[in-house]
N, C-alpha and C positions, 0 to 999 in steps of 0.2 A: 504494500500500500504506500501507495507515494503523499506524502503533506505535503500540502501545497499551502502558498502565501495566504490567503485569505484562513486558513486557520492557526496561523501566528496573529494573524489579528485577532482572530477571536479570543485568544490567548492572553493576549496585550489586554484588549480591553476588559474581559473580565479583571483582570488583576488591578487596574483602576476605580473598577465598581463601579462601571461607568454602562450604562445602556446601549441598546443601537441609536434611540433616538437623541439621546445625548451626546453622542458622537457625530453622527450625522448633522448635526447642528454646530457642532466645532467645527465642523470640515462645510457646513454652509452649503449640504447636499441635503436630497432627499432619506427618510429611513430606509425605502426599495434603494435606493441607489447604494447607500454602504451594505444593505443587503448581500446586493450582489459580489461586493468586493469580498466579503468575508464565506460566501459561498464559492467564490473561485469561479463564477461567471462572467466578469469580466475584469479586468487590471484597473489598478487604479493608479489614478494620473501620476504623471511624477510631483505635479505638484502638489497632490493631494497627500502624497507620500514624504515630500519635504515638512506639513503639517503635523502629520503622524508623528516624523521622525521629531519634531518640535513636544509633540504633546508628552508621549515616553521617554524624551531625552535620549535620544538612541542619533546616533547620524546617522542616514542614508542608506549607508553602505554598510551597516552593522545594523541597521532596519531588516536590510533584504537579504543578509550575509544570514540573520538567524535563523532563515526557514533555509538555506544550504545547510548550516552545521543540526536541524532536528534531523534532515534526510540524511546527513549522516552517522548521526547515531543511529538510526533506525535500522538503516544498513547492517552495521558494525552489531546491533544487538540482534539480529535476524541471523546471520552467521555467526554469531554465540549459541543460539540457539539449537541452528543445525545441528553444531558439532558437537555441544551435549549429547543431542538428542543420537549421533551415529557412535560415540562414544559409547552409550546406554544400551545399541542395539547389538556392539560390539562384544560388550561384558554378557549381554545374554546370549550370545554365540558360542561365544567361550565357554559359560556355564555350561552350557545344553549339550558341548563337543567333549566336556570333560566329566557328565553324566554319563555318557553317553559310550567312551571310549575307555 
């Protein structure tokens, strides 16, 4: 599953305690219109983003950098995962081979 930008914002803004319509009134949009941003229907402006990036104290670049580094942990913990999980299927192989033999 890929996260995508508009649920970093969803993110962001719950962590302010802030609404959609109360955002959407910072940024001097409609509540459909931040709607859509945090459903990932469609991007939002850059300058809408230079706002954001004002309201969280985040610049620009560490705005849009954060939904990179969650897709990368996501990654990194899916392949943790894995290999648990082949690790796990390993040790019952072994078991079953050494019941067995």
């Amino acid at each position: 599953m890929k996260i995508q930008f508009g649920y970093i914002l969803k993110d962001l803004r719950k962590s302010k305690n802030l609404s959609q319509q109360e955002l959407a009134n910072y940024l001097c949009i409609s509540r459909p219109t931040y709607l859509r941003f945090e459903k990932n229907l469609v991007e939002a402006p850059l300058s809408k983003l230079f706002e954001l990036s004002e309201l969280y104290q985040l610049d620009v670049v560490k705005l849009i950098s954060k939904d990179q580094l969650k897709r990368t942990k996501q990654k990194k913990n899916k392949k943790l995962l894995i290999t648990n999980e082949m690790h796990h299927v390993k040790q019952m192989v072994d078991l079953a081979v050494h019941l067995t033999g």
